[in-house]
C-alpha positions in Angstrom: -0.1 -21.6 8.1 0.2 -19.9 4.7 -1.8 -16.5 4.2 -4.3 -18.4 1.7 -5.0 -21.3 3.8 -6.4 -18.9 6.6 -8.1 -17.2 4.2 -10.3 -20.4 3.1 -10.4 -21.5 6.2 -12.8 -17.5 7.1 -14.5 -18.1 4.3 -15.2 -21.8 4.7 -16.6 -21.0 8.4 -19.0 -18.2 6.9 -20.5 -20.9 4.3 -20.5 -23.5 7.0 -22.8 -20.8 9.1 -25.1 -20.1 6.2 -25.3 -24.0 5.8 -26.2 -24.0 9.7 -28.5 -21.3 9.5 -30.5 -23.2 6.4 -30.8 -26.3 8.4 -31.8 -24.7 11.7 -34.4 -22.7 9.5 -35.8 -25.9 8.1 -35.7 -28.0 11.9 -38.5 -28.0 13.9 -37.1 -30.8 16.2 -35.3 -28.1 19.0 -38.5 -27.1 20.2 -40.6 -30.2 21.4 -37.7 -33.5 21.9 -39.0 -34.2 25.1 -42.2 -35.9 26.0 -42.5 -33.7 29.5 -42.0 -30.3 27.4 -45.0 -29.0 26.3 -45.5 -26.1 23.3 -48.7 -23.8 24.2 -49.8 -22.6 20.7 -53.2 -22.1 22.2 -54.0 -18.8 23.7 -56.8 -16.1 24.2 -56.0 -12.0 23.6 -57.7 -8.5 24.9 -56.9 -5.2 24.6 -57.8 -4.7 28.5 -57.7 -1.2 28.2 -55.6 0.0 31.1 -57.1 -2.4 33.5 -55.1 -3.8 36.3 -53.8 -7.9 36.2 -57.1 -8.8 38.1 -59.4 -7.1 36.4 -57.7 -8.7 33.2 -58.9 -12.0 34.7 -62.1 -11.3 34.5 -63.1 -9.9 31.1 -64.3 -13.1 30.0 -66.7 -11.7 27.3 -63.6 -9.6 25.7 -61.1 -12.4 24.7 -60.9 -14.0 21.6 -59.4 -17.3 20.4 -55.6 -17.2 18.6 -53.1 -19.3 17.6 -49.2 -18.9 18.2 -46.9 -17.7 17.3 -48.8 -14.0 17.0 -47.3 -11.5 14.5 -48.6 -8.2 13.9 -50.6 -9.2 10.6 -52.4 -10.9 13.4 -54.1 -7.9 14.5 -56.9 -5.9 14.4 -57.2 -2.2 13.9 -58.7 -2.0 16.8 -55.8 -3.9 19.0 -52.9 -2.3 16.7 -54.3 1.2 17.3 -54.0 0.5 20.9 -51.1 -0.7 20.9 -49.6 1.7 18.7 -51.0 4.4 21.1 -48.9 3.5 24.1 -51.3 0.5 25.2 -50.3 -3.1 26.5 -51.9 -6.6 24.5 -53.0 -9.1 27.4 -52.7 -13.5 26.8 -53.8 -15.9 28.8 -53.0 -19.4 28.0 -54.6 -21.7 30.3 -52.0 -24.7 31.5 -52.9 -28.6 31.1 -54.5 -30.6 34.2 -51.3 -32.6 33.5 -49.3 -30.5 34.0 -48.2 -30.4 37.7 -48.5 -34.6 37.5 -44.5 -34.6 38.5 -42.7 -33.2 41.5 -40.4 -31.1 39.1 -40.4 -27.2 39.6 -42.2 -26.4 36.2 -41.3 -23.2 34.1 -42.1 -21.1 30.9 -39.9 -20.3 28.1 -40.6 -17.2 26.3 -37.7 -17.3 23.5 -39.0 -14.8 21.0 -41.5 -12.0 21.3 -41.3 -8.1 20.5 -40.9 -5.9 22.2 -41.1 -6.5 26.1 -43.4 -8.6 28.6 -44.8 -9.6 31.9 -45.7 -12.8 33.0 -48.1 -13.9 36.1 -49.4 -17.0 37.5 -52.8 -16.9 38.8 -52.4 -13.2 38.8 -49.1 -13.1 40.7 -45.8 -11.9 38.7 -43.4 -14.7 38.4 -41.4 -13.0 35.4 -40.5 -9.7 33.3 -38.3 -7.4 31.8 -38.5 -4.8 34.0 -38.8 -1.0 32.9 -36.6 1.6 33.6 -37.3 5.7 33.8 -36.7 7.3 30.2 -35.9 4.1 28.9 -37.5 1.8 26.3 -37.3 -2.1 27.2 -36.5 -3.6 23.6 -36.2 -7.0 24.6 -37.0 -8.8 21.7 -33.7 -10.6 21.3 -33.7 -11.6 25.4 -35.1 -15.1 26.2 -37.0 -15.2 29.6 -37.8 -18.0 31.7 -40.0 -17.8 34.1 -40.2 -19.9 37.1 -43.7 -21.2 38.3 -44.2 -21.6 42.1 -44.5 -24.6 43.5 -48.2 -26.4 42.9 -51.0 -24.0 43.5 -55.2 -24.7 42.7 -56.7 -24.3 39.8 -57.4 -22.5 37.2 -53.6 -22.3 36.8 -54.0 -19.9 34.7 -50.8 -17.7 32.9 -51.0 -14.1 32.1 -48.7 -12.1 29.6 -49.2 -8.4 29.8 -47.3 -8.2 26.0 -45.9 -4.6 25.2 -45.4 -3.8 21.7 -44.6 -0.5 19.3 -46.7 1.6 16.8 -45.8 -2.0 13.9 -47.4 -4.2 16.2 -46.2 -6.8 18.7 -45.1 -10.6 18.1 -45.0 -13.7 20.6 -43.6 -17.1 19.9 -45.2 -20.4 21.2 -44.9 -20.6 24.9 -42.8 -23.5 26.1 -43.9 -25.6 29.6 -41.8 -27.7 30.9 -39.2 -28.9 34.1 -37.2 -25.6 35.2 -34.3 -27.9 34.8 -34.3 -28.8 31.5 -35.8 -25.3 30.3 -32.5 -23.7 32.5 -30.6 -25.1 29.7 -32.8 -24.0 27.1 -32.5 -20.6 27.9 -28.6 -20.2 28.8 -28.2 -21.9 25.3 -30.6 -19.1 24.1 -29.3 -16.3 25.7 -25.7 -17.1 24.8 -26.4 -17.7 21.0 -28.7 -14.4 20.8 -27.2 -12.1 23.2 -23.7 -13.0 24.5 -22.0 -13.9 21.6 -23.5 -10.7 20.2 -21.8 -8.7 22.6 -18.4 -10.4 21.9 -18.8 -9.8 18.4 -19.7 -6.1 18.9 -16.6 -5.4 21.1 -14.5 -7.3 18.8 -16.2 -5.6 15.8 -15.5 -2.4 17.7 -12.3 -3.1 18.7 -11.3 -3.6 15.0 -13.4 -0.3 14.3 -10.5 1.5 16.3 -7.7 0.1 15.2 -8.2 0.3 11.9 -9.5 4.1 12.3 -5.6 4.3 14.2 -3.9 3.0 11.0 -5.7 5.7 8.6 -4.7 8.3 11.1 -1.0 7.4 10.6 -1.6 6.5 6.6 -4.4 9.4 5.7 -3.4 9.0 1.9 -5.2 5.6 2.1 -8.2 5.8 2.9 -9.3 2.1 2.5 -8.7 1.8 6.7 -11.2 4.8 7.2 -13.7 2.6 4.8 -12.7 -0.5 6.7 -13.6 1.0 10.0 -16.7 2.7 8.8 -18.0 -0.8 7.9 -17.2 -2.0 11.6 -18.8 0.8 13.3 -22.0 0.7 11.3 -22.3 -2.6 12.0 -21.6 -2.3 15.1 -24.4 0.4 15.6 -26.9 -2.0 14.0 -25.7 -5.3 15.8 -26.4 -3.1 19.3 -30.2 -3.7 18.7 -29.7 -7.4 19.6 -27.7 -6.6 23.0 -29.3 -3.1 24.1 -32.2 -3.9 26.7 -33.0 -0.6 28.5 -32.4 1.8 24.9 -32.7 5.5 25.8 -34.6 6.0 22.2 -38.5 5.2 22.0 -38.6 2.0 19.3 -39.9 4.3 16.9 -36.8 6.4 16.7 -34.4 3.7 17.4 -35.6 1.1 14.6 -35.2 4.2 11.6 -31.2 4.6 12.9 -30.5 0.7 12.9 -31.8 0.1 9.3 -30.0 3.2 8.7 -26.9 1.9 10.0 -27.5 -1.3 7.7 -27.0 0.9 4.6 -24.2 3.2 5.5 -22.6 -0.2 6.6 -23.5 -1.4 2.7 -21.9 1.7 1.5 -18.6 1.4 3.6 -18.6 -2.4 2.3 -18.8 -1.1 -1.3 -16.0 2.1 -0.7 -13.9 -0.5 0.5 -14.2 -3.4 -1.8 -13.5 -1.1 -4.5 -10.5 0.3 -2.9 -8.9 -2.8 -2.2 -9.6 -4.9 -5.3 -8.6 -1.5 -7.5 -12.5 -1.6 -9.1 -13.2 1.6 -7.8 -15.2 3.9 -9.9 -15.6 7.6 -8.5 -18.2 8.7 -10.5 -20.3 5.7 -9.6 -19.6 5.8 -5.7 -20.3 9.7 -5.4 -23.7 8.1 -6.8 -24.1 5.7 -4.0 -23.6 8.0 -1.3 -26.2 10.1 -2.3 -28.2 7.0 -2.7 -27.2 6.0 1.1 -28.1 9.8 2.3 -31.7 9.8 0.2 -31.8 6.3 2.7 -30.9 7.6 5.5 -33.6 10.4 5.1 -36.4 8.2 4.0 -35.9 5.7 7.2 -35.9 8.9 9.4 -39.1 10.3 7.8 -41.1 8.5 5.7 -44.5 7.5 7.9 -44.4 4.3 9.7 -47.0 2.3 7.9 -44.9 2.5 4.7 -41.7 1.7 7.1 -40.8 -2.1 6.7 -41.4 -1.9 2.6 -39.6 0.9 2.1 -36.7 -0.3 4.5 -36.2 -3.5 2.8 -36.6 -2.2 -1.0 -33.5 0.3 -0.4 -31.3 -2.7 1.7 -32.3 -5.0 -1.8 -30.5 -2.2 -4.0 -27.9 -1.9 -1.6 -27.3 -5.7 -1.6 -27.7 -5.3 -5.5 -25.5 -3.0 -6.0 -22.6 -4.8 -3.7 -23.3 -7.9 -5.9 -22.4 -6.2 -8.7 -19.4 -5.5 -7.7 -18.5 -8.2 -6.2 -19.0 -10.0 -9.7 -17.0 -7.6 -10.7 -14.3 -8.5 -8.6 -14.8 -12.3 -8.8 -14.6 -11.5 -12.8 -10.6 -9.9 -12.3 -9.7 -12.3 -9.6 -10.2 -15.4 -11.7 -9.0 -13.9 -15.0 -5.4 -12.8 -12.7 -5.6 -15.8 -10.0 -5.9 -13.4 -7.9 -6.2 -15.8 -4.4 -6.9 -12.5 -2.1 -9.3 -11.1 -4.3 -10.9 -14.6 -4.6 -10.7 -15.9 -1.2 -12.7 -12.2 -0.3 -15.0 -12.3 -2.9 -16.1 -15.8 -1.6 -16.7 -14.6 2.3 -18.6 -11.5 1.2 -20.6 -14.5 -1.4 -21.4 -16.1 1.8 -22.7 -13.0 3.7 -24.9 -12.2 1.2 -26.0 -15.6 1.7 -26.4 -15.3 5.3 -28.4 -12.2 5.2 -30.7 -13.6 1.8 -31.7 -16.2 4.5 -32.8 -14.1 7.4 -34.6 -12.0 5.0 -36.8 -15.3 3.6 -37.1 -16.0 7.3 -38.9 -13.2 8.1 -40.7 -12.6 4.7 -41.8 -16.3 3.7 -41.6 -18.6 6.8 -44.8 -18.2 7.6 -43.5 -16.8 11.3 -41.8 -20.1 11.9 -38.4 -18.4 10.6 -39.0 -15.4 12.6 -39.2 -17.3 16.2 -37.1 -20.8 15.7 -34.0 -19.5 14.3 -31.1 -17.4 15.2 -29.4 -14.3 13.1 -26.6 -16.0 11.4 -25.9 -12.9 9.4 -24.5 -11.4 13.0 -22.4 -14.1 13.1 -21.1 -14.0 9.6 -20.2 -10.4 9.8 -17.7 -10.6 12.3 -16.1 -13.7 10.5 -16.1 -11.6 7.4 -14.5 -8.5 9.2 -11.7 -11.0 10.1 -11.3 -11.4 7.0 -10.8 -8.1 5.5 -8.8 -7.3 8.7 -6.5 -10.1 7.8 -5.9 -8.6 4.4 -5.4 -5.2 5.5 -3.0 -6.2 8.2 -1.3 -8.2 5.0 -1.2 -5.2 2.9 0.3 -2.9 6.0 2.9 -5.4 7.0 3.7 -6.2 3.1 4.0 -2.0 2.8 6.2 -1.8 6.0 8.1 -4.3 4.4 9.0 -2.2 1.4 9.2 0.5 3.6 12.3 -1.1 5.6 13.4 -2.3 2.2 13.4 1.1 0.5 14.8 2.8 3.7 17.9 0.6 3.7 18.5 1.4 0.2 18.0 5.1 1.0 20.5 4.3 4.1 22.9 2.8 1.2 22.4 5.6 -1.4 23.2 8.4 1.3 26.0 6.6 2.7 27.4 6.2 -1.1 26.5 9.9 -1.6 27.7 11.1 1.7 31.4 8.8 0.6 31.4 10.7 -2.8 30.8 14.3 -1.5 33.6 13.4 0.9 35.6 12.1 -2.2 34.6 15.4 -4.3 35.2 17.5 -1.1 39.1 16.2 -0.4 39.8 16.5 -4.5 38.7 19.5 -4.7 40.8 20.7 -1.5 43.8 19.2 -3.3 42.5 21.4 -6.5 42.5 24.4 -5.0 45.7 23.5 -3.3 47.2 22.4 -6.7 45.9 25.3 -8.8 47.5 27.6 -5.8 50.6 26.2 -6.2 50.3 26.3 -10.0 49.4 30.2 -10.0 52.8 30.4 -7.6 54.9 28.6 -9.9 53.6 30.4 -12.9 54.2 33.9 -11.2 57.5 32.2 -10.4 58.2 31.7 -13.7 57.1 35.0 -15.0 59.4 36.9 -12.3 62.1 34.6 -13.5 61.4 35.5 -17.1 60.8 38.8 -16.8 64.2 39.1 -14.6 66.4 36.3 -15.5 65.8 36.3 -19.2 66.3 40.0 -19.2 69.5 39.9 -17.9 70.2 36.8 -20.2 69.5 38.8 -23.6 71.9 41.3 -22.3 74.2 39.7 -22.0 73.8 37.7 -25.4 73.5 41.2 -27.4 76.6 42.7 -25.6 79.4 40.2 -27.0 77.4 37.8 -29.6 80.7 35.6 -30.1 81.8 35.5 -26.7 81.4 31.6 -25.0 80.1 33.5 -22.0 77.2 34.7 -24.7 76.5 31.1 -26.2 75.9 29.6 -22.1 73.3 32.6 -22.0 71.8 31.6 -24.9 71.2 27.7 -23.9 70.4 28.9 -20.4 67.7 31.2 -21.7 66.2 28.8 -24.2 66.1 25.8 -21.1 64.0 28.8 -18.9 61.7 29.5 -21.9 60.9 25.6 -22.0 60.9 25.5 -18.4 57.8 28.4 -18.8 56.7 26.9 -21.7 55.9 23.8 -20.2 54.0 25.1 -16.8 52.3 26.7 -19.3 50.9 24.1 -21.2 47.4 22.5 -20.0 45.7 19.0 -20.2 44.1 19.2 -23.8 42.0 17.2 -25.9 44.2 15.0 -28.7 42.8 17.1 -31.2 43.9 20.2 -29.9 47.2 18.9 -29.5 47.4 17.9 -33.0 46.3 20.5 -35.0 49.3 22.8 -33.0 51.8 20.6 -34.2 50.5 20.5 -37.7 49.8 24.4 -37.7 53.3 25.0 -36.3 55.0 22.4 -38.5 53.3 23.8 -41.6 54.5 27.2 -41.2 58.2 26.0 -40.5 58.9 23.5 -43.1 56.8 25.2 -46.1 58.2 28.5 -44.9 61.8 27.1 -45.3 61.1 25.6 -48.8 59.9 21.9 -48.4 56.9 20.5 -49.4 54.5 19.6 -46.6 52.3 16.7 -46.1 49.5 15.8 -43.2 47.9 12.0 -43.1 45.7 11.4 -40.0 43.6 8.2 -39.8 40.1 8.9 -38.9 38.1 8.8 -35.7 37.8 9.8 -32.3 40.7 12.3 -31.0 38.6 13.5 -28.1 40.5 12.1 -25.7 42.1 14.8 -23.1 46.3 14.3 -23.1 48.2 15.2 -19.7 50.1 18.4 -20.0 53.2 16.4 -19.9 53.0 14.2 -22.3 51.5 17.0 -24.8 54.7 19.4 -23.5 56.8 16.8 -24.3 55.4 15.6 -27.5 55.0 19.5 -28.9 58.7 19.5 -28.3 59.6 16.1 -30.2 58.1 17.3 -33.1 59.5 20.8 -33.1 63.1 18.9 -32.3 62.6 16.6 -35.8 61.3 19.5 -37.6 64.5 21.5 -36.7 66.6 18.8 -37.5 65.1 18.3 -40.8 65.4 22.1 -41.7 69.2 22.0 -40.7 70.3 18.8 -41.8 68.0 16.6 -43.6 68.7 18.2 -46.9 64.9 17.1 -47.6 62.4 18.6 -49.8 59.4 16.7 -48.7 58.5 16.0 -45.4 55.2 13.7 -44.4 53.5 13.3 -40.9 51.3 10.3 -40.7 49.1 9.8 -37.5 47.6 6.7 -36.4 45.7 5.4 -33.3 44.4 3.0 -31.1 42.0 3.4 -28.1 44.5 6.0 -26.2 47.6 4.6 -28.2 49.1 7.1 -30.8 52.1 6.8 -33.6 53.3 9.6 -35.1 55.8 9.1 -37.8 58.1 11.8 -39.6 59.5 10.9 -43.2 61.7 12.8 -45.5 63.5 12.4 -48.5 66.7 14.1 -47.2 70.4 12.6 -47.2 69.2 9.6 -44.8 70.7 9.3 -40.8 73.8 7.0 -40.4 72.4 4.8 -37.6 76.3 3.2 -36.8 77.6 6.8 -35.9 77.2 7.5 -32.4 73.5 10.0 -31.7 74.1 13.1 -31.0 72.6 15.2 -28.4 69.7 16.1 -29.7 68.9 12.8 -30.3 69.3 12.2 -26.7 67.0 14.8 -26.2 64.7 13.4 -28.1 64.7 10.2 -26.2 65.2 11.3 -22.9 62.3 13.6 -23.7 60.3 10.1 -24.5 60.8 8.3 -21.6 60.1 11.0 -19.4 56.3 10.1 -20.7 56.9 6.3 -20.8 56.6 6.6 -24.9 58.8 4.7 -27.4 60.9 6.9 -29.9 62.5 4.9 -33.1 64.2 6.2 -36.2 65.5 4.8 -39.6 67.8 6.5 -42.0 68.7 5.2 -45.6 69.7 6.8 -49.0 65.9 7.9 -49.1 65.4 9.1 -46.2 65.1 9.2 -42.5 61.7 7.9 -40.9 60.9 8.3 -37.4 57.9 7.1 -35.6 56.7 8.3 -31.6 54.4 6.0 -29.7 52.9 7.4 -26.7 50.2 7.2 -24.9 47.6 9.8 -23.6 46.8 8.8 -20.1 49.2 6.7 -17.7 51.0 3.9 -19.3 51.0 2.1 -15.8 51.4 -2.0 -16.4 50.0 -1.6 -20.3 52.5 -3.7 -22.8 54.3 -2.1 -25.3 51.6 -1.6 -28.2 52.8 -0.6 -31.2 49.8 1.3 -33.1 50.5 0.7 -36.5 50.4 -3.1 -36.3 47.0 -3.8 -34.8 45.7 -1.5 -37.1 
């Protein structure tokens, strides 16, 4: 099932429970559908002072007439003080002559009454709460059922020794009818009021912990610490529907319950805002100084002003979390947004829930207070489903990108871990080759230093001597030997400007007229020392032969490119080259010197002139065609 669906289908079953809880609210029918179940509205109350069960029985002249179900607006200030001060109310309701016509074991149904009870039958105790040492019995959310023995005489009379607080007490009608059909009654009513409760709380609690886990491991997102502060409060507040023997008096307990409510409001509103990105510092520093002026007024304010002052600070609470749930409704349309809406709608529906209980209790006349069940319990733990569903979403879509980003990390450090390795083994063959570059060179200066020594000696001893000449070409091959471990990788530029310097001083210094044409753009490009050693010497070899045989007077270089594809042609105006006679050896040269750099050497001679044009190439020819420069151009 897709994420969305599940969501609708949470927020579906909270509206379906505020839809029950409506109906239920507005049914009378689950109290009297049988014609053998009886509801006792009719009862008499006394004070009793601290007088024993029979002694109760016979203060006639001290009853008076009432009418369940009694609520604490029922009372006077006589029987609220006395209550209030530690004292016990006393009913009687008097049984029908009718109503041991059958041979079914009767009983009574107490369903809703605040806070605990005892019940006798002509004066002997057939049902109760029980009390425990330093404990309060808060068993208003317990049903009891009381079992009446089997037929006795008249008056068949019931007792209810009814203990409240320092608010009052309350007592729903009394229901008489077969212990059978009451048995289910009660099961039914203890399941819905306290047994789903305590599922709910250890679920409620349950999420509570794992979420406060998650924010332990992620404590730069503190959404799960607001997430389980709204499961804990709850769960706090929920525990005054399960808790029967409460080690508080009701007078401290009730104060930390509501107070509960509202840091649960506040932990809602921290974590709405967090995960719909609505949050608003400024404005929810506000609120939790609003929820601590709360939590002090519940805890001191005096009792009589209790109940108004309770609800008035839950209304802003709930005011202020509708607020910002328009708020968020407002973005998650606008973006279609289906979390933010699907959420939006179950917290809707809570606010529903709890709106309902609250007109219960406040306008239904006491009906709503003893005939219906507290949906919002129900709703809250539908609604923490909810959010825990999102959260879970948002973890597994982070681990997600987590094992996403990881790989790519994996793959990045691989890559860089493969490129230092690279960097690493040129570098090693760097070092090895600029070792074995500083050996030649001090090779080559030993041999200079030695060799050519010993050459010019020989050369100045007997100028005309063959011997002399051999020295001569053997000393010039070692200085172009030297010459050309000497010569770096340069940039094209460089390069060209040295032959142009050098072949300006030569030719104008020998008479001719000098002329430099270089096409424009990029010359950046870095030349391998061997093709620039080789290509310094093709020009110096055509300048030489066009000082000692060219017979020329103007000489012009023109350069032209392409990409890393350069033309350098030579023309003069000398006596021309016979291209039938057979090339000499410095025309060898010059060609052997070309192809030792895979470039392409061509000349032309006429009665005008000889023209000679060098392609080469500044980086490895490899598989490249021939190009020849000065036709794409």
């Amino acid at each position: 099932m897709r994420p969305s669906r599940i969501y609708i289908c949470f927020s579906l079953t909270l509206w379906a429970l505020a839809f029950c809880g409506f109906t239920t609210a507005q049914s009378q029918s689950d109290v009297i559908n049988q014609s053998d179940i009886i509801e006792l509205t009719q009862a008499q109350l006394t004070t009793g002072a601290d007088s024993s069960v029979s002694e109760i029985s016979g203060l006639d002249s001290n009853w008076r007439e009432i009418t369940l179900p009694l609520m604490s607006g029922d009372l006077n200030p006589d029987e609220l003080a006395h209550i209030s001060g530690g004292g016990s109310l006393w009913l009687r309701l008097i049984l029908p002559e009718n109503a041991f016509a059958t041979d079914n074991t009767q009983a009574l149904f107490l369903w809703r009454y605040n806070r605990a009870l005892t019940v006798y039958f002509n004066r002997t105790e057939i049902a109760g709460n029980g009390f425990r040492n330093n404990r309060t019995t808060i068993a208003w959310n317990h049903p009891l059922l009381a079992i009446i023995p089997a037929q006795q005489d008249s008056p068949n009379e019931v007792l209810i020794e009814l203990h409240g607080s320092s608010w009052g007490a309350n007592l729903a009608p009394v229901i008489l009818g077969p212990a059978n059909e009451l048995q289910k009654r009660y099961e039914s009513r203890l399941f819905m009021q306290v047994e789903i409760n305590r599922i709910l709380l250890a679920f409620a609690f349950t999420v509570g912990t794992f979420t406060l886990l998650l924010w332990m491991m992620r404590r730069k997102d503190p959404i799960y610490l607001w997430f389980s502060g709204v499961c804990f409060s709850w769960a706090f507040a929920a525990s005054h529907t399960v808790i029967l023997y409460n080690p508080f008096s009701f007078e401290t307990w009730i104060p930390l319950v509501h107070s509960a409510m509202d840091i649960c409001t506040l932990c809602l509103y921290g974590f709405l805002g967090r995960l719909a990105s609505v949050r608003i510092p400024g404005r929810e520093r506000l609120f939790v100084a609003w929820t601590v002026l709360a939590v002090l007024t519940h805890n001191l304010i005096p009792l009589q002003w209790f109940w108004i002052s309770a609800y008035l600070i839950h209304l802003v609470g709930v005011l202020v979390l509708a607020l910002v749930m328009a708020r968020v409704a407002g973005m998650a349309i606008r973006s279609r947004q289906t979390e933010s809406i699907i959420v939006t709608t179950a917290v809707s529906a809570q606010v529903v829930l709890f709106a309902l209980n609250a007109f219960q209790m406040f306008f239904g006349d006491g009906s709503g207070w003893d005939r219906t069940l507290n949906f919002g319990h129900f709703g809250i733990p539908v609604l923490l489903l909810v959010f825990a569903w999102v959260l879970l979403r948002r973890f597994s879509q982070a681990l997600d990108t987590a094992e996403i980003l990881n790989k790519d990390l994996e793959k990045k450090v691989a890559e860089s871990r493969k490129i230092i390795t690279q960097s690493f083994e040129e570098r090693r063959k760097l070092e090895l080759s600029e070792a074995a570059s500083s050996e030649r060179m001090r090779i080559y200066r030993d041999l200079h230093d030695d060799v050519g020594s010993r050459l010019l000696s020989i050369i100045h001893a007997d100028p005309g001597n063959p011997v002399a000449n051999m020295a001569r070409a053997t000393l010039e091959s070692l200085r172009q030997t030297v010459s050309k471990a000497n010569t770096p990788d340069q940039p094209l530029a460089t390069l060209l400007a040295d032959i142009r310097e050098e072949s300006a001083l030569r030719l104008e210094g020998s008479g001719h007229q000098f002329h430099w044409q270089q096409q424009p753009g990029n010359y950046q490009v870095v030349v391998a020392s061997e093709t620039a050693f080789n290509v310094n010497r093709i020009c110096k070899e055509l300048v030489s032969n066009i000082i000692r045989h060219a017979q020329a007077s103007h000489v012009t270089f023109n350069v032209t490119h392409n990409e890393d594809a350069i033309s350098i042609e030579v023309r003069d105006n000398g006596c021309g080259l016979d291209e039938e006679a057979a090339p000499g050896n410095g025309l060898q040269h010059l060609r052997s010197r070309a192809e030792e750099i895979q470039a392409d050497i061509e000349w032309h001679g006429s009665a005008n002139g000889t023209i000679t044009r060098l392609y080469f190439w500044c980086h490895a020819r490899g598989n490249r065609q021939q190009v020849n420069p000065t036709t794409e151009q």
